[in-house]
C-alpha positions as a printed NumPy array, in Angstrom:
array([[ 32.371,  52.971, 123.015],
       [ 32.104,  56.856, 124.026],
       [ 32.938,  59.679, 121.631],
       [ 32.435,  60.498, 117.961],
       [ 32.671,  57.489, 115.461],
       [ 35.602,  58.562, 113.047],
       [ 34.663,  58.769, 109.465],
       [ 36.103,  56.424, 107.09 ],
       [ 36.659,  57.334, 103.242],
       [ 35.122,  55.077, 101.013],
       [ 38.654,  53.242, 100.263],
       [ 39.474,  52.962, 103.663],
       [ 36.264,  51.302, 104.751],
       [ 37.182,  49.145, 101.854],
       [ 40.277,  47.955, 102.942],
       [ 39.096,  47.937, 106.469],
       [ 36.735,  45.33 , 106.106],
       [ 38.385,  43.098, 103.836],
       [ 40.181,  40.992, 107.099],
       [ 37.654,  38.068, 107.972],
       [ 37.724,  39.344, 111.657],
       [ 35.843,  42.837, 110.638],
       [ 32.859,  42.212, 112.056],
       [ 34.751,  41.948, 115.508],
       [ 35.551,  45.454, 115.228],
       [ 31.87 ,  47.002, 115.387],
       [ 29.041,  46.303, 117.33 ],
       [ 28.432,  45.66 , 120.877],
       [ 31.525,  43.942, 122.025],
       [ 33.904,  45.937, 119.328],
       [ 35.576,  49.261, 119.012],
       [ 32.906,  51.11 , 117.724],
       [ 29.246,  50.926, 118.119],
       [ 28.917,  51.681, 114.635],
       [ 30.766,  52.439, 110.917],
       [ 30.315,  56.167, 109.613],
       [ 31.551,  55.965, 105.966],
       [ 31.784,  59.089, 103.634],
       [ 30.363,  58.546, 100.54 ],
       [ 30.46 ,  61.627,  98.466],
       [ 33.158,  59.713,  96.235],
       [ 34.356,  56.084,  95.336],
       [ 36.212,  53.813,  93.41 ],
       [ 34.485,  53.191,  90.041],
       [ 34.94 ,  49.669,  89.813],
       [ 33.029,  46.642,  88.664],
       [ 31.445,  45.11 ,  91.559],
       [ 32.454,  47.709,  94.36 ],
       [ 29.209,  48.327,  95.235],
       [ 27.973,  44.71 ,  95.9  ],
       [ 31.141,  43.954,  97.612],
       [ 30.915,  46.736, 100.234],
       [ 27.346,  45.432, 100.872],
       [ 28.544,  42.142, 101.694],
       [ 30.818,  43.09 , 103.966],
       [ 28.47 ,  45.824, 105.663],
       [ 25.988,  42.767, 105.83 ],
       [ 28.293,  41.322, 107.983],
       [ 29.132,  43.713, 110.272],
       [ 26.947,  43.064, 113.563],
       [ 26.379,  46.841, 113.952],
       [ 25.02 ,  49.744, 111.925],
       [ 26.22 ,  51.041, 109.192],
       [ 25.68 ,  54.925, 108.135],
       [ 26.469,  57.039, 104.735],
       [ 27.198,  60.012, 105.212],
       [ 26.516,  62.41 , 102.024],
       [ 24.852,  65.406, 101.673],
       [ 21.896,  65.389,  98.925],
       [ 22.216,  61.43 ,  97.657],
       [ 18.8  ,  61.951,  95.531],
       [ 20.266,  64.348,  93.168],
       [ 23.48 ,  62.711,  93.008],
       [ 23.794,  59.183,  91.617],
       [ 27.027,  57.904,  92.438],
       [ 27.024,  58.545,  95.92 ],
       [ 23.454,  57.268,  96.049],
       [ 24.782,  53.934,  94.519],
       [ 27.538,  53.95 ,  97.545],
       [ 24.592,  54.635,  99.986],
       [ 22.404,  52.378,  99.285],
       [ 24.581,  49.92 , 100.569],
       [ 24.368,  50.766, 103.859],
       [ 21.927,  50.521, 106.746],
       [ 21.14 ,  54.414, 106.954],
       [ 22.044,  57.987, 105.33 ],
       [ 22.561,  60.884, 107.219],
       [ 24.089,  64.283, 106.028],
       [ 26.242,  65.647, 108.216],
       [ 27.834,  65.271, 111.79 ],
       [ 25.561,  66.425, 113.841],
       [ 22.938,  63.792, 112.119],
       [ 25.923,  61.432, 112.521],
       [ 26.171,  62.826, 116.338],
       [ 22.468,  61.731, 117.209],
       [ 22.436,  58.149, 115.384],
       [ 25.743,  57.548, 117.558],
       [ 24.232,  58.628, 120.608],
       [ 21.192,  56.371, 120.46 ],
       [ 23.28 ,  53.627, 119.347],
       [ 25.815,  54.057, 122.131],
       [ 22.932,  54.129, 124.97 ],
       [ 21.605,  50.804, 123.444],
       [ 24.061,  48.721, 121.326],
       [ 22.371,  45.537, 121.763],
       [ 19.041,  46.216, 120.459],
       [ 20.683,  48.928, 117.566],
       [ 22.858,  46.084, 115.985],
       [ 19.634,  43.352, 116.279],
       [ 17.51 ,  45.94 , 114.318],
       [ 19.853,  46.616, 111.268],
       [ 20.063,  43.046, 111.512],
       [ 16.475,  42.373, 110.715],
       [ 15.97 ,  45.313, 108.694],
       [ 18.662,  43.671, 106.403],
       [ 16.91 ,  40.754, 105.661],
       [ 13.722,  42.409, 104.407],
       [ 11.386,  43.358, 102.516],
       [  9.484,  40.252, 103.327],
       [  7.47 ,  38.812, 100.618],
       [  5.71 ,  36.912, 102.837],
       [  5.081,  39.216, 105.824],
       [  4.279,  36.595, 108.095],
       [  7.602,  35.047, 108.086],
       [  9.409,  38.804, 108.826],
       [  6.723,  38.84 , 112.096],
       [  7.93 ,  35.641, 113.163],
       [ 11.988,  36.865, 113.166],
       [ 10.992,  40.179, 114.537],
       [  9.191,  38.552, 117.162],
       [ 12.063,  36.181, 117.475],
       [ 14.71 ,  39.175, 118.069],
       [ 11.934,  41.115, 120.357],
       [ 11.945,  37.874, 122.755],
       [ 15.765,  37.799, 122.911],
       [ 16.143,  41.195, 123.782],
       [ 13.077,  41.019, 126.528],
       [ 16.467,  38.669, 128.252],
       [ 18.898,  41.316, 127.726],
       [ 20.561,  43.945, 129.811],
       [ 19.035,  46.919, 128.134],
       [ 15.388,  46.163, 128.51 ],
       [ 16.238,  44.993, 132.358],
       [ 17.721,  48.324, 132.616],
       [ 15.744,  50.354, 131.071],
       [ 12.627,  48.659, 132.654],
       [ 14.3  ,  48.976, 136.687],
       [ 14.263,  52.53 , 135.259],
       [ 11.093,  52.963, 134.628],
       [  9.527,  50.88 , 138.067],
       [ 11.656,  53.158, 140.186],
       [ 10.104,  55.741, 138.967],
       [  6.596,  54.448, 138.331],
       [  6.504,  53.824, 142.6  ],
       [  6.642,  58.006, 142.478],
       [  3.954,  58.67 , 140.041],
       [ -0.335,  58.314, 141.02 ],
       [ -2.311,  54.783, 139.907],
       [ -2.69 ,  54.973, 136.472],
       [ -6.486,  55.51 , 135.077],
       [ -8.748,  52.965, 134.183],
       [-10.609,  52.969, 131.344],
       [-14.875,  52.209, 132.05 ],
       [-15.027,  50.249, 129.167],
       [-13.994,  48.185, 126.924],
       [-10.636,  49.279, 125.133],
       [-12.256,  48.27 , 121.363],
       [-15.277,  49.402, 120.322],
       [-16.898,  48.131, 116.78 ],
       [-19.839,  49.709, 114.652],
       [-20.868,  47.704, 111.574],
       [-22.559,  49.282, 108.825],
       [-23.555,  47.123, 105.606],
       [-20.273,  46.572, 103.95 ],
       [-17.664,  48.833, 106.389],
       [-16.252,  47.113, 109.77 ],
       [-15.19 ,  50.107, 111.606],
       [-12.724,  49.305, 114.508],
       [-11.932,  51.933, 117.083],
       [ -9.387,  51.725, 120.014],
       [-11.304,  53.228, 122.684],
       [ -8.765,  54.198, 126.024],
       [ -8.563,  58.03 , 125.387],
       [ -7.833,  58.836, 128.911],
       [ -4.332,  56.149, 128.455],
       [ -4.276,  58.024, 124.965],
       [ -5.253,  54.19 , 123.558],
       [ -2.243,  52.534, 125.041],
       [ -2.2  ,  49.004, 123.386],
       [ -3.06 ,  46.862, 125.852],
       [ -3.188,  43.287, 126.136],
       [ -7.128,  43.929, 126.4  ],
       [ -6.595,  46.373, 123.464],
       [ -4.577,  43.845, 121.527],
       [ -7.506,  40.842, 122.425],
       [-10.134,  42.981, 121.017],
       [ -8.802,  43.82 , 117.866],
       [ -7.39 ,  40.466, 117.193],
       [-10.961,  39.286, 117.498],
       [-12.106,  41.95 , 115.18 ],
       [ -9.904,  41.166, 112.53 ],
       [-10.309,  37.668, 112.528],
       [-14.069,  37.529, 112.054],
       [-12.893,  40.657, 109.03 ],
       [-10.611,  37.796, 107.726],
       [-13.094,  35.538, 107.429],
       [-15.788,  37.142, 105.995],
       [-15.211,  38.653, 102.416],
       [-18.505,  40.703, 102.262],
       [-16.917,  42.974, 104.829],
       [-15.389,  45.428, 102.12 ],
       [-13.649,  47.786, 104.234],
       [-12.302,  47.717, 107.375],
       [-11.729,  51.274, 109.161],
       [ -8.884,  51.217, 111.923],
       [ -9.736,  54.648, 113.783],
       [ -8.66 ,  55.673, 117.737],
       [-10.851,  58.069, 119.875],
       [ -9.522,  61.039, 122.162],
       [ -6.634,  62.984, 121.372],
       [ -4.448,  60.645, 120.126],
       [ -4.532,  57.388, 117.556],
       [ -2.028,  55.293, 119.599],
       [  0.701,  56.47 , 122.006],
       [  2.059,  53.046, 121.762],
       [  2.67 ,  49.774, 123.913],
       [  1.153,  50.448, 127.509],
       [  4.52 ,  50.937, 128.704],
       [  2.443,  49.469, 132.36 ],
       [  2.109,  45.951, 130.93 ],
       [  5.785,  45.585, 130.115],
       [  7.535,  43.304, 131.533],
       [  4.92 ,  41.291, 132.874],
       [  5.899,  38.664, 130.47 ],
       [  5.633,  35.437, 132.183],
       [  9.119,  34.419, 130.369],
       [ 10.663,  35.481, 126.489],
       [  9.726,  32.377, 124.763],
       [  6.449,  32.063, 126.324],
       [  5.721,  35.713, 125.471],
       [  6.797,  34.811, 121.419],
       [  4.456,  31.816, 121.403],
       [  1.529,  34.376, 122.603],
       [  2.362,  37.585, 119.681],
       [  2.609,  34.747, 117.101],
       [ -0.277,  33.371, 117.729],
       [ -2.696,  36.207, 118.949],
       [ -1.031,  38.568, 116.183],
       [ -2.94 ,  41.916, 114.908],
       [  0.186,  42.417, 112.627],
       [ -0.297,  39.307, 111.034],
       [ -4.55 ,  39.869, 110.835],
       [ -3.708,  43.068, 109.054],
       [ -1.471,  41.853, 106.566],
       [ -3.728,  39.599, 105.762],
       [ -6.732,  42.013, 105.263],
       [ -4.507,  44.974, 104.425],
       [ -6.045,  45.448, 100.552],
       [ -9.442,  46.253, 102.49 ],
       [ -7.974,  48.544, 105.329],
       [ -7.804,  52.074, 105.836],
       [ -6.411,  53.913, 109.343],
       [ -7.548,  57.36 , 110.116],
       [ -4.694,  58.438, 112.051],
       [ -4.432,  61.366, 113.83 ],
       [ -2.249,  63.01 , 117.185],
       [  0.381,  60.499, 118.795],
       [  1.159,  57.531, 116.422],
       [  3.832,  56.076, 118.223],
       [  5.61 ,  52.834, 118.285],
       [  2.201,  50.185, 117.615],
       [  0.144,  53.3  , 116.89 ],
       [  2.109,  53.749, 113.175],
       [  3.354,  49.813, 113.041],
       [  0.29 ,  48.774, 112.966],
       [ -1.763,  51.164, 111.085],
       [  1.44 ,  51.068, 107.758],
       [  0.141,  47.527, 107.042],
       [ -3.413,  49.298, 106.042],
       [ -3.374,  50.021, 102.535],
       [ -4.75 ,  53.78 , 102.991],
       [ -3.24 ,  56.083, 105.659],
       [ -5.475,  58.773, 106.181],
       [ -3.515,  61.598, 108.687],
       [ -5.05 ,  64.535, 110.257],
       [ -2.278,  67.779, 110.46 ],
       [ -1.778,  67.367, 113.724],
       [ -0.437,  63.227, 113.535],
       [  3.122,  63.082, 114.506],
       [  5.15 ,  59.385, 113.977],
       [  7.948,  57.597, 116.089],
       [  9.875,  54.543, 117.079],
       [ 10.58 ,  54.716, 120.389],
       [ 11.541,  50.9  , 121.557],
       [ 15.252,  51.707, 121.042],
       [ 15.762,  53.366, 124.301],
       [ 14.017,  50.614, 125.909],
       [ 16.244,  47.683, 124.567],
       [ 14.056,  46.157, 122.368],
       [ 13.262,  46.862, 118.662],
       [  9.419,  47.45 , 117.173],
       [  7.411,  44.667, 118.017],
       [  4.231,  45.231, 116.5  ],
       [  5.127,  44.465, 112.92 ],
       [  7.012,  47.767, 112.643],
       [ 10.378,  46.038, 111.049],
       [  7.974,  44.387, 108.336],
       [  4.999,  47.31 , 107.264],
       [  7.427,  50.257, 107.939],
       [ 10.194,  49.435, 104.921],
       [  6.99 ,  48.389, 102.422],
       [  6.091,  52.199, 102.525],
       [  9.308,  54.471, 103.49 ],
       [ 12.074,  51.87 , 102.661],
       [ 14.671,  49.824, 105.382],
       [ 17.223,  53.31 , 105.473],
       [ 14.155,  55.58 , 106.77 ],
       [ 12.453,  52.828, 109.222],
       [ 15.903,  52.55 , 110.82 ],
       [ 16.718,  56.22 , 111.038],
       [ 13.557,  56.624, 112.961],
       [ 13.986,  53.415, 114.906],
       [ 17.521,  54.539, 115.856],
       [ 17.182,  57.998, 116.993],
       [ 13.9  ,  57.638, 118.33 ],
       [ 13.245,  61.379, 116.09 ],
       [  9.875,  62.146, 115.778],
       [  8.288,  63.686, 112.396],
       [  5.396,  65.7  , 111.337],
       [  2.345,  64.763, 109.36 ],
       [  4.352,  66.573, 106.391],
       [  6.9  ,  64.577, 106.485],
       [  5.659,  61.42 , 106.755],
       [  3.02 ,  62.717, 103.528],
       [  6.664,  62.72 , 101.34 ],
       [  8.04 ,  59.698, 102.305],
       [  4.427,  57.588, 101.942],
       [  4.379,  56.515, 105.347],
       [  0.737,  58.079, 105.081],
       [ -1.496,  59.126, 101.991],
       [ -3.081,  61.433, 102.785],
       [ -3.362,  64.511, 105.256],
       [ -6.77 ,  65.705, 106.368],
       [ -8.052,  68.606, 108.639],
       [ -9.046,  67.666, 112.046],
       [-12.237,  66.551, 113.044],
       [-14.491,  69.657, 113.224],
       [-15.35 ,  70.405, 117.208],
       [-11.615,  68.939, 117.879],
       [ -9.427,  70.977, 120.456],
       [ -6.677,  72.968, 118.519]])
């Protein structure tokens, strides 16, 4: 599975997933790791679209357009849309392969999910992500990846500890305002973390006078992500589903997302944008910068990422950045309404 994927035309990916045994052919134990289809042109027939999306659907693997410009051109946006992600040229092509090829497992489970979304009911896309999450805590890429990173944590100084606690809440009449307070970890979510701002949110939930709920982070960053320390430590996969199920932020915030607003602002990575896309304002300073970096650990988002990401920037985007791992700017992320707004940063902040 090394090398450039070879670029089918439209017909041929027709005709080359018409045999039953397709799906063999891409994924983790096929030829390829994934299917690069051109899509500048296509057969205009009655139904081709749908039937290319059934058989992409089937195809354990991801599949990528490749088209220059779909927006402004609407028959090769009708091919595209078909397909798991768009990219525009080879070198775009290049860097989706490469991330895919490092981690084939995990890339063919997250199309997977993202395929069966939007989730009306966002609880029920939280359980299957969590679901997919467990299986690949069992799998060869996370128990890679994670000898990895102990080899070289036994190099590195004890990590700092925070004084206090990591969640710190101010009430004022009808605002709840919910900070994640580990600036010297850059607010790692923490089990702790995680604890505290389940707790939060539940007593939100359950109390309607609370009229807005503010999700903020202190120090330089918003969230750097999972506390890349506390992985692993799982006592076992299914044991491990049982607890993000049940002690669930993802789920609290869906559930009291019409009140919430995050103020965002440095590293929103992995939980640190997951989380904060179920709020229903996004509030960004300039200097927030977004990315999905569980890929080239194995695993897939697994902080509600597969189900608040595609309600705001759509499944294509959610797995381009899951895939590559690619960070983008606060400008970026403005024009695809992954936030809603961009704001200077706080006065007396470092530049």
């Amino acid at each position: 599975m090394s090398g450039a994927p070879r670029i089918l035309s439209l017909p041929e990916a027709l005709a080359r997933l018409t045999p039953a045994d397709a799906p063999e052919a891409f994924g983790p134990q096929g030829e390829a790791p994934l299917l690069a289809v051109e899509v500048e042109s296509g057969p205009s027939l009655p139904g081709a679209v749908d039937a290319l999306r059934t058989r992409l659907w089937r195809l354990p693997a991801p599949t990528v357009a490749v088209a220059r410009d779909v927006e402004r051109r609407p028959p090769a946006k009708r091919w595209a849309a078909a397909f798991d992600l768009v990219v525009e040229d080879e070198a775009g092509l290049a860097a989706v392969n490469e991330a895919v090829r490092r981690a084939p497992l995990a890339a063919a489970v997250l199309v997977q999910i993202l395929r069966l979304g939007p989730w009306r009911d966002p609880e029920a896309g939280l359980v299957v992500e969590s679901l997919a999450y467990a299986t690949l805590q069992a799998g060869p890429e996370f128990a890679a990846w994670l000898a990895a990173r102990r080899a070289a944590s036994a190099q590195r100084p004890m990590p700092i500890e925070e004084p206090g606690p990591p969640v710190r809440l101010a009430r004022e009449d009808g605002r709840l305002r919910i900070t994640l307070d580990r600036p010297a970890r850059r607010n790692a979510w923490s089990t702790a973390m995680r604890d505290g701002v389940v707790e939060a949110l539940a007593v939100a939930a359950a109390d309607p006078s609370l009229r807005e709920i503010v999700l903020a982070g202190a120090g330089p960053a918003f969230c750097a992500g999972g506390d890349l320390d506390e992985f692993g430590t799982f006592p076992d996969p299914a044991t491990a589903h049982a607890v993000r199920t049940t002690r669930s932020a993802p789920r609290l915030l869906a559930a009291c997302a019409p009140r919430v607003r995050a103020e965002v602002h440095g590293a929103c990575i992995g939980a640190g944008i997951e989380l904060a896309a179920f709020a229903a304002r996004i509030h960004a300073t300039e200097d927030a910068r977004f990315a999905l970096p569980e890929l080239a650990m194995g695993l897939v988002p697994g902080s509600g990422g597969t189900v608040s990401l595609p309600r705001r920037i759509g499944r294509q985007r959610t797995a381009w950045l899951a895939l590559t791992g690619a960070s983008i700017d606060a400008a970026r992320a403005l024009a695809w309404g992954l936030v809603d707004e961009i704001q200077p940063p706080p006065a007396g902040s470092p530049p």
